[in-house]
C-alpha positions as CSV (number, residue, x, y, z in Angstrom):
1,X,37.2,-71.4,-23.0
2,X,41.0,-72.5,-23.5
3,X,43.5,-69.8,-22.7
4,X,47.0,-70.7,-23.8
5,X,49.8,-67.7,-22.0
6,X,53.0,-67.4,-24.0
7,X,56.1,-65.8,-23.0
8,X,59.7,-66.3,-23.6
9,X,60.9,-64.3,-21.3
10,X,63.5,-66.5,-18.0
11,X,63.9,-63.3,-15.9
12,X,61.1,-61.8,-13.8
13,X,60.7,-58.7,-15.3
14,X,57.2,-56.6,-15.3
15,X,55.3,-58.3,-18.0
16,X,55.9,-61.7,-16.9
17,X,54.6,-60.2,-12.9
18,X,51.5,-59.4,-14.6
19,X,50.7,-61.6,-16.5
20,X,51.0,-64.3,-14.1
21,X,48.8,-61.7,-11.5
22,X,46.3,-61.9,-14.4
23,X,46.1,-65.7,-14.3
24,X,45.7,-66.3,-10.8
25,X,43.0,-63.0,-10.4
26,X,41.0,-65.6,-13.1
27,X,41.1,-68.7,-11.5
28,X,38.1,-68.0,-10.3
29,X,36.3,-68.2,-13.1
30,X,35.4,-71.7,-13.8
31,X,34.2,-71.1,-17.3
32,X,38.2,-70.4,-18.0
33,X,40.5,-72.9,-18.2
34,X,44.5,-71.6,-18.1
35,X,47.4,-72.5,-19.0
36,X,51.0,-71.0,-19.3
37,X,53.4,-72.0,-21.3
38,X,57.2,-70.8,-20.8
39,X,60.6,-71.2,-20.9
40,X,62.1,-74.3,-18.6
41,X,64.3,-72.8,-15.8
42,X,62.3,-69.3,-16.0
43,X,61.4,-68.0,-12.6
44,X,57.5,-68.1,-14.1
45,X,57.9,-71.9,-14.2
46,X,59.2,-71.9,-11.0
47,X,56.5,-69.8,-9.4
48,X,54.3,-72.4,-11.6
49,X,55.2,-75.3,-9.8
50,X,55.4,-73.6,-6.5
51,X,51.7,-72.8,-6.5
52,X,50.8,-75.6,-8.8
53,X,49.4,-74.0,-11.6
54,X,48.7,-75.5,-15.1
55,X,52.1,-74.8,-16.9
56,X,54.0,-76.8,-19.7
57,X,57.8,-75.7,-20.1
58,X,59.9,-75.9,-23.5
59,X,63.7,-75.8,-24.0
60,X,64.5,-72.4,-25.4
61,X,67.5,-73.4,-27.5
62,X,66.5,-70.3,-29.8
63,X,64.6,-66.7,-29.5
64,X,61.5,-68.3,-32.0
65,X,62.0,-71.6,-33.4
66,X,62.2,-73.7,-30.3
67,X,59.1,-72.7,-29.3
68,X,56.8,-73.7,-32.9
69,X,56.8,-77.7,-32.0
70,X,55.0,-76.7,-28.4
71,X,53.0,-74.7,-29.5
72,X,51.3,-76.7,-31.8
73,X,51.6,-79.8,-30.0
74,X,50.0,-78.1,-26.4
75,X,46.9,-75.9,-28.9
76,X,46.1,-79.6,-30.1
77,X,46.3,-81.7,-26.3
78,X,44.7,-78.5,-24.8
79,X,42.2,-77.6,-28.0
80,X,42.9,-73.9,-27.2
81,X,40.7,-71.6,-28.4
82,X,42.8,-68.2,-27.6
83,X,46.3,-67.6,-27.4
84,X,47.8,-64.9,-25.6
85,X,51.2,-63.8,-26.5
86,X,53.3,-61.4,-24.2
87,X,56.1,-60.6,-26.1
88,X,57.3,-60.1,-29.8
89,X,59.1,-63.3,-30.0
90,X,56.5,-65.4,-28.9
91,X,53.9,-63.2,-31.0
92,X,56.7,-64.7,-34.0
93,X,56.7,-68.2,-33.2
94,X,52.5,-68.1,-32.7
95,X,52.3,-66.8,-35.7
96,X,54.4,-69.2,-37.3
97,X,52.9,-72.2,-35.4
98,X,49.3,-70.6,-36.2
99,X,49.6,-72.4,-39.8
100,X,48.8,-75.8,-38.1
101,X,46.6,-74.5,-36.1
102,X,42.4,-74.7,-36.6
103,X,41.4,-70.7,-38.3
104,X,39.2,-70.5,-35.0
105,X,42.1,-70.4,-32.7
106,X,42.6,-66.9,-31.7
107,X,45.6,-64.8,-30.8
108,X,46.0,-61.7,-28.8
109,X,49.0,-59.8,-27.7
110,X,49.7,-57.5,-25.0
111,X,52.5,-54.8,-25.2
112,X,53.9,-53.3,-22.5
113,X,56.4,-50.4,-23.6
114,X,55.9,-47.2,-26.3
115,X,59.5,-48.1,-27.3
116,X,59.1,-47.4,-31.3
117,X,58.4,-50.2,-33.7
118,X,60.1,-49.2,-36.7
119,X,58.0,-48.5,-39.5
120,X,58.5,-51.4,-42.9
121,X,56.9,-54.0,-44.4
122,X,57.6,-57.1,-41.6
123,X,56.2,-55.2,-38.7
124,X,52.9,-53.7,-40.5
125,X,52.3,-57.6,-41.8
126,X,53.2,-59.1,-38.5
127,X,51.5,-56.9,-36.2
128,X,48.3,-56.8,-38.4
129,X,48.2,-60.1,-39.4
130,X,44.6,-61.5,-39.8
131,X,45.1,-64.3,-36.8
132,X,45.5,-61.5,-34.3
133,X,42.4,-59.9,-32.8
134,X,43.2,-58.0,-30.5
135,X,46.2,-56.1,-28.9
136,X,46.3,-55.1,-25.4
137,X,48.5,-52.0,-24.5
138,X,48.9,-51.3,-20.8
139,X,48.2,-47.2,-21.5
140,X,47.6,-44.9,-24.2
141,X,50.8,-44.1,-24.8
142,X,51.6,-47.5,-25.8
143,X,48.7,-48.0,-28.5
144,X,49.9,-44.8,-29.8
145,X,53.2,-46.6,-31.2
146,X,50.9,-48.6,-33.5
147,X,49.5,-45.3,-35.3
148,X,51.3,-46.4,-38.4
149,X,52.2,-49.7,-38.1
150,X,47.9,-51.1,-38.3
151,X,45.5,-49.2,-40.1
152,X,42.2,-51.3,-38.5
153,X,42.4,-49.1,-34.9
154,X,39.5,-51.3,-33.6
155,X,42.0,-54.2,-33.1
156,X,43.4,-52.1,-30.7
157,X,42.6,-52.3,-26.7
158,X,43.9,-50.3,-23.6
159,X,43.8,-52.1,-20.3
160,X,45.8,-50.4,-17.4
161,X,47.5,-52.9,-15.2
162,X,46.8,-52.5,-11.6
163,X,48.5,-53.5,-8.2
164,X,47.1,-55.1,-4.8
165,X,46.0,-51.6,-3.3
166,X,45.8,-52.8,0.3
167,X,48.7,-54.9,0.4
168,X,50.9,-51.6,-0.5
169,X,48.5,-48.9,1.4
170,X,49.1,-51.5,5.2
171,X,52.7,-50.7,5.1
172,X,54.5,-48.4,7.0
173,X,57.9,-47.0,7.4
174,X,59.9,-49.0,9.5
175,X,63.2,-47.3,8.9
176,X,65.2,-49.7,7.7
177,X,67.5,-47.6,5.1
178,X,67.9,-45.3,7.6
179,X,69.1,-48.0,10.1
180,X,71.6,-49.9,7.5
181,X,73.4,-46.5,6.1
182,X,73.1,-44.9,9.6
183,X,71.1,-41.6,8.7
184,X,69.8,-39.7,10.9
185,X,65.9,-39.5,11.6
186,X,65.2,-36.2,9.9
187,X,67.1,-37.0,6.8
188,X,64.2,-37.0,4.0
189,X,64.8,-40.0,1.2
190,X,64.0,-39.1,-2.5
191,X,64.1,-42.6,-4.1
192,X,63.7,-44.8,-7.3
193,X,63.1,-48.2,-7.9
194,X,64.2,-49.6,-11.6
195,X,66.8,-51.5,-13.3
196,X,69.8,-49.6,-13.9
197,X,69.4,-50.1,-17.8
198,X,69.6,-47.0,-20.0
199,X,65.4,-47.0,-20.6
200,X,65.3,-45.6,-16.7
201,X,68.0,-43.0,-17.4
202,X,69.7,-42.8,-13.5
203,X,72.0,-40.2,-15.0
204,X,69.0,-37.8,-15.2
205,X,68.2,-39.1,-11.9
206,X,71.5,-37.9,-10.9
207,X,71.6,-34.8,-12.7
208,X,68.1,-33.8,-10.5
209,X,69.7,-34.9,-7.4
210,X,72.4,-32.3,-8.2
211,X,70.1,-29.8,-9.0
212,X,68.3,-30.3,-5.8
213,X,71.4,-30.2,-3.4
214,X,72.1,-26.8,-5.1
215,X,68.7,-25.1,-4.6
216,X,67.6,-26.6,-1.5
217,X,67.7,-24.9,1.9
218,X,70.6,-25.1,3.7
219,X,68.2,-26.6,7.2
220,X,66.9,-30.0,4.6
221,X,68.8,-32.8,4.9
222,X,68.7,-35.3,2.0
223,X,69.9,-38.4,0.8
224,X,68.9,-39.8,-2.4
225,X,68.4,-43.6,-2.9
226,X,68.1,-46.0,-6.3
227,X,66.6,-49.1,-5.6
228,X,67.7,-51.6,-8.2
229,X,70.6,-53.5,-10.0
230,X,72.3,-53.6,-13.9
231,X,74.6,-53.4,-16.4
232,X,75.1,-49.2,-15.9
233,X,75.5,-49.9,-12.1
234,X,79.7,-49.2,-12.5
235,X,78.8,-46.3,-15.0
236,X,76.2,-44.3,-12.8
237,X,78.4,-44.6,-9.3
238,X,81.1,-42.8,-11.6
239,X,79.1,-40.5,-12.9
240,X,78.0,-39.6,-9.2
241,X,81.4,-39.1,-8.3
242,X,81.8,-36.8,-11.3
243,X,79.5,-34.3,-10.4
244,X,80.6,-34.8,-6.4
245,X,77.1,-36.3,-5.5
246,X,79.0,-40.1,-4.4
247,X,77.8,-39.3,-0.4
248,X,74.5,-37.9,-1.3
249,X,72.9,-41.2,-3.2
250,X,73.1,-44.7,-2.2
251,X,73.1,-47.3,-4.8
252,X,71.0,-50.2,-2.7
253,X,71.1,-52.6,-5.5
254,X,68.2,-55.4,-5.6
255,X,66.0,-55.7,-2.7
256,X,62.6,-58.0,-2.5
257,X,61.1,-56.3,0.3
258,X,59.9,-53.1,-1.6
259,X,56.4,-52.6,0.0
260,X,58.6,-52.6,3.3
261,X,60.8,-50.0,1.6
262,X,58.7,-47.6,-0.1
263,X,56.7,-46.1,2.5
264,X,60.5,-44.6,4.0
265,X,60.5,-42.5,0.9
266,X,59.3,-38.9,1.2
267,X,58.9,-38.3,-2.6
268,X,59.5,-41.2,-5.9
269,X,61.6,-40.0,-8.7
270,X,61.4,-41.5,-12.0
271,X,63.4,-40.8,-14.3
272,X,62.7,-42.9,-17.7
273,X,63.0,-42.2,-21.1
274,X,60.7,-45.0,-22.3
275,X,57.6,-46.7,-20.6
276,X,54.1,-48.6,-20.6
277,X,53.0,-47.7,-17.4
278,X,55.6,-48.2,-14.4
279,X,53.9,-50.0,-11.8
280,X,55.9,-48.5,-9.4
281,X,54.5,-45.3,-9.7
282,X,50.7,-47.1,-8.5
283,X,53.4,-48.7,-5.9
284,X,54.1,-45.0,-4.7
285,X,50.5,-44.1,-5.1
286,X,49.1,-46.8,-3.1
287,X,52.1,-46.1,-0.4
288,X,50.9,-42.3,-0.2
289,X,54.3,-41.1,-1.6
290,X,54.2,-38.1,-4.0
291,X,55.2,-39.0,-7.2
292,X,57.8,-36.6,-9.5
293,X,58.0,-38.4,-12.8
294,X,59.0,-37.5,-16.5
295,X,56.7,-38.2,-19.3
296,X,57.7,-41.8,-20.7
297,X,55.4,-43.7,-22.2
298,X,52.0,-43.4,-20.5
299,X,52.6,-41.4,-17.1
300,X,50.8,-38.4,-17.9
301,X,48.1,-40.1,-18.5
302,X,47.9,-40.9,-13.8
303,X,50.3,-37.9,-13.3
304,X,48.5,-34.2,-13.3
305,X,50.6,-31.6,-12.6
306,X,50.1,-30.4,-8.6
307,X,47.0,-32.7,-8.2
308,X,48.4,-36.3,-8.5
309,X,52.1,-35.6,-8.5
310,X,54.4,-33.5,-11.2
311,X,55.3,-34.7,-14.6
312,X,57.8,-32.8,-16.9
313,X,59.7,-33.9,-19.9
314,X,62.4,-36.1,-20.6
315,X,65.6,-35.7,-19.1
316,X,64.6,-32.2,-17.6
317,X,66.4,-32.2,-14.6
318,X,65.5,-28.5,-13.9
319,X,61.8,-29.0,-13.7
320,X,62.0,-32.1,-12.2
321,X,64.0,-30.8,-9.3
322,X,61.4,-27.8,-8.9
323,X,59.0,-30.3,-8.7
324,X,60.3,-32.3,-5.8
325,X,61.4,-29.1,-4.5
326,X,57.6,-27.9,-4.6
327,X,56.3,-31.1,-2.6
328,X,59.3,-30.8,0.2
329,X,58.6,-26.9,0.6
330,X,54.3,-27.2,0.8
331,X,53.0,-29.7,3.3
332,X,49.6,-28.8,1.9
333,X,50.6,-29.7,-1.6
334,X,52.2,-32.6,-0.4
335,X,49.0,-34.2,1.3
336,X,47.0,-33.0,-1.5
337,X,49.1,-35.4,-4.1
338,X,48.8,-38.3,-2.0
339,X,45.4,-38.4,-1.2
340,X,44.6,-37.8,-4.9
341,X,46.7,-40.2,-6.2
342,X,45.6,-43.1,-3.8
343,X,42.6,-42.1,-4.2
344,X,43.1,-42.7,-8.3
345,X,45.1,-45.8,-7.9
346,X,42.2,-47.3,-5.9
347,X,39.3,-46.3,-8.2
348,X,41.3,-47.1,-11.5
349,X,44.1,-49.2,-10.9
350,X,43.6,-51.9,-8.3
351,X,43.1,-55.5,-9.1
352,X,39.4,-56.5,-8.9
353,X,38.8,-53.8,-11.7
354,X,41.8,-55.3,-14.1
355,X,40.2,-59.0,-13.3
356,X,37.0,-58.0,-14.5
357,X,38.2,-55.9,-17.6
358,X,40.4,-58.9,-18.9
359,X,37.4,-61.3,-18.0
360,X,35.2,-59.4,-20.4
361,X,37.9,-58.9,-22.4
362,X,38.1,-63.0,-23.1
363,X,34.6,-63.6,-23.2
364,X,33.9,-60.7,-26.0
365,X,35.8,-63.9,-28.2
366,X,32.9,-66.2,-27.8
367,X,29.4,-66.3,-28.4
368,X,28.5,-66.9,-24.8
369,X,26.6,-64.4,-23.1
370,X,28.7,-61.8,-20.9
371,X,28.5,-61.9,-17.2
């Protein structure tokens, strides 16, 4: 079988990590043969010719219609049998491209956010166009936002994403961000790692941290950390200094060495307002750090209230400090969350059990026999 991988995305950004995690966990299937095909200069490609995997490249000189020509040209060289899209501008330019294509070739999508899809005539006919037969959404949350948008529900697949377990579980604190911003040993670190773009909401973030430095103990120390760079980065350190919270949280910017950093948190704060699945909160689980999250997209769906973390609604600042404030104050609550949460991540969320569902999940398109 011949997988074509689209994506049109240059960044690195979360669906572009996993999809490429997906292609390398298949590799070794020898009845599979992958390709990827994305933007020239994208970090993917890079990563591509780093590890030598089958890639071609185009040059995006527009969101859609740059893209139709390789398409077409790489389905015919490669005689691709399924295409998988992973985003909505390559899902366009498929589609489009799809007319020269044989009716057997095959196209699936996979979303990754419950950000809405507005509800008219070009999104119903382009998301339930006939070529496409199946639609992977990373939680439940996410196939939710196609409630109106395609009546046939049966096109519709959920397919968690998942993280290397042990790679996360081995590390352990080594103290480096209390080392570069000179805190002292017993200060506890309440942290977050996103983009500082407006669907992660740092000014709630904020607003919590406030909260807490009000109804804490006056023996806790406390320093909250964002892990993270963007746009809002000027915005949110003003905002800090607004509501006099500038020397209680560190703005880090980006770091690559998150699995060291992570395990020097004592509880993860996230703060979103829209959401697939983060997989930093796995991250957190794996790392045995409690997890106090707001319900975006498809968290409540890993988070349980006081079993494997606390989950509240959007932008509730007051319930999510008495979360955090909950885990700080109750050891035994504390150690409770983390071993049910790694214990969850393990069973549900690590990557031998993604392989295998996205395995059977390719070979449901043929008429082999399923291994």
């Amino acid at each position: 079988m011949n997988i074509l991988n689209i994506t049109t995305v240059t960044e690195w950004r979360g669906g572009d990590a996993q999809l490429y995690t997906g292609f390398k966990l298949l590799e070794e299937y020898k009845d599979l043969n992958q390709i990827i095909l994305c933007p020239e200069n994208s970090i993917l490609s890079k990563k591509c010719i780093q590890d030598n995997s089958k890639h071609y490249t185009y040059s995006k000189t527009s969101k859609i219609f740059s893209l139709i020509k390789p398409i077409i040209k790489i389905c015919r060289k490669e005689k691709v049998d399924l295409i998988h899209v992973h985003d909505s501008n390559a899902l366009t330019a498929t589609l489009l491209a799809s007319v020269f294509l044989p009716s057997k070739t095959k196209i699936v999508l996979s979303r990754k956010r419950n950000n809405r899809i507005k509800d008219k005539f070009l999104n119903r006919y382009k998301y339930s166009h006939p070529k496409i037969t199946k639609i992977i959404c990373v939680s439940k949350a996410v196939e939710a936002i196609f409630d109106t948008i395609i009546k046939d529900k049966s096109r519709l697949v959920t397919i968690y994403d998942a993280i290397d377990v042990t790679f996360f579980s081995k590390n352990k604190s080594k103290g480096l961000i209390h080392q570069e911003f000179s805190l002292p040993k017993e200060t506890l670190i309440i942290g977050n790692v996103a983009a500082l773009t407006a669907q992660k909401d740092i000014f709630t973030f904020i607003d919590t941290a406030r909260e807490i430095m009000n109804k804490k103990t006056e023996d806790l120390s406390l320093k909250f950390v964002v892990i993270g760079d963007g746009d809002q980065r000027p915005e949110l350190e003003k905002y800090a200094a607004s509501k006099n919270m500038e020397n209680d949280i560190i703005f880090m910017g980006f770091r690559n060495n998150i699995q060291e950093l992570l395990p020097e948190f004592d509880i993860f704060l996230l703060t979103s307002i829209t959401e697939g699945l983060p997989l930093t909160i796995y991250e957190a689980f794996a790392t045995k750090i409690p997890v106090v999250a707001t319900n975006a997209g498809g968290i409540a769906e890993v988070i349980e209230n006081a079993k494997t973390g606390f989950v509240t609604n959007l932008k509730d600042s007051e319930n999510l400090a008495k979360g955090v404030l909950k885990i700080l104050n109750d050891k035994q609550l504390a150690e409770t969350i983390k071993t049910n949460a790694y214990e969850l991540v393990l069973k549900n969320h690590n990557l031998n059990v993604m392989k295998q569902n996205y395995y059977r999940l390719y070979k449901s398109f043929t008429n082999h026999t399923q291994h």
